[in-house]
C-alpha positions as CSV (number, residue, x, y, z in Angstrom):
1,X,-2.5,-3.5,-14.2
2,X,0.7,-5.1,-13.5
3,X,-0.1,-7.6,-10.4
4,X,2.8,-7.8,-7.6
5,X,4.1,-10.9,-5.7
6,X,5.2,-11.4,-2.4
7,X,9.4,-10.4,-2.4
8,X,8.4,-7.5,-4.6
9,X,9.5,-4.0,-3.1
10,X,6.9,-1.5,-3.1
11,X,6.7,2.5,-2.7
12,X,3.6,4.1,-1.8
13,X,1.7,7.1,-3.3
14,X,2.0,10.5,-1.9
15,X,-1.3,11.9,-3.1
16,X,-3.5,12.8,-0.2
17,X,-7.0,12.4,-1.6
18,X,-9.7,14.2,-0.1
19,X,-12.1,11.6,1.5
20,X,-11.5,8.4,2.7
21,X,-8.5,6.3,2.1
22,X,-7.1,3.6,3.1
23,X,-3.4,4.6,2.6
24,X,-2.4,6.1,6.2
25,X,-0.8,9.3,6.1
26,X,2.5,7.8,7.9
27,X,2.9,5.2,5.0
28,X,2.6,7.7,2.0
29,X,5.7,7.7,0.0
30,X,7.2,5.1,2.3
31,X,9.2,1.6,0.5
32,X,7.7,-1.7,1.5
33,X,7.9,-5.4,0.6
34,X,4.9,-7.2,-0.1
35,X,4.4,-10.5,2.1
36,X,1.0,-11.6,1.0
37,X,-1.8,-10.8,-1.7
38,X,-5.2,-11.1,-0.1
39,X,-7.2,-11.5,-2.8
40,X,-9.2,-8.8,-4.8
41,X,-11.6,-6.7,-4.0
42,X,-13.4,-3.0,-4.9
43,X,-11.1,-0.1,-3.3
44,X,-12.5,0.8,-0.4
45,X,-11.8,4.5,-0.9
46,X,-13.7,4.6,-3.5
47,X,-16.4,2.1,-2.0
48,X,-16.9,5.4,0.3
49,X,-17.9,7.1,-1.9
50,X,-20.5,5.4,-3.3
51,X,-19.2,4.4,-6.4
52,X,-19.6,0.8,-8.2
53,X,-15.7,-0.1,-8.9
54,X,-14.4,-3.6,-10.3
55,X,-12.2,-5.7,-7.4
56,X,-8.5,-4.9,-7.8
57,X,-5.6,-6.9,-6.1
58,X,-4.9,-6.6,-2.3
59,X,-1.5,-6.6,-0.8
60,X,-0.5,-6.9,2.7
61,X,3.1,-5.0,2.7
62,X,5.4,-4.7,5.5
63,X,7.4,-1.7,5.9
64,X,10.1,-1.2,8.7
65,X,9.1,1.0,11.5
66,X,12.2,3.1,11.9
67,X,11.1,4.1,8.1
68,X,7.8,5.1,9.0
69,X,8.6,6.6,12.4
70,X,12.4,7.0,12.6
71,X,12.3,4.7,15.3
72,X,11.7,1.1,16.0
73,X,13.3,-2.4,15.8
74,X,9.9,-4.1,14.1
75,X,8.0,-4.2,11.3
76,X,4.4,-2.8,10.4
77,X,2.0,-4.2,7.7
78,X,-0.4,-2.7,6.1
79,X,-3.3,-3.8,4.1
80,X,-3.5,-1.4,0.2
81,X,-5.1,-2.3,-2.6
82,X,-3.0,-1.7,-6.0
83,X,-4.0,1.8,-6.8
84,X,-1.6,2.2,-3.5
85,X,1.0,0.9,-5.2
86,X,4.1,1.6,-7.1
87,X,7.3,-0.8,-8.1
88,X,10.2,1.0,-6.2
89,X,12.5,1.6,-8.8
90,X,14.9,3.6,-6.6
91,X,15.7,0.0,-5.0
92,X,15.6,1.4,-1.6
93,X,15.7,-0.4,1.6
């Protein structure tokens, strides 16, 4: 598990579990920076669903409205753990 920092730009997963999950649906696929890690802790989707996982990093990553709406001078964060997560290596803004 390769651990991001803050500064490092982010893309979401698409996959749309069936369950719970913490990824909204307006973030999926969507390019983000990461502003803080919050510490580690059991995903939460899978917390759900009653399993016993080990703690996995926590981001808080910020993502530009008018990329997740079309619309919008500000920004939105959003609180994933790393399963989220991929590096965007399409170096989109």
């Amino acid at each position: 598990m390769t651990a991001y920092a803050p500064g490092d730009r982010v893309r979401t997963r698409t996959a749309d579990p069936a369950g719970h999950t913490r990824l909204p649906r307006y973030a999926r696929g969507a390019t983000g920076t990461v502003v803080q890690v919050a510490g580690s802790h059991p995903l939460a989707d899978d917390r759900a669903r009653g399993l016993d996982v080990p703690a996995q990093p926590v981001y808080h990553v910020r993502f530009a409205a008018r990329d997740l709406f079309g619309d919008g001078d500000h920004g939105v964060t959003v609180e994933l753990w790393h399963d989220h997560l991929d590096h965007d290596t399409e170096g989109r803004a």
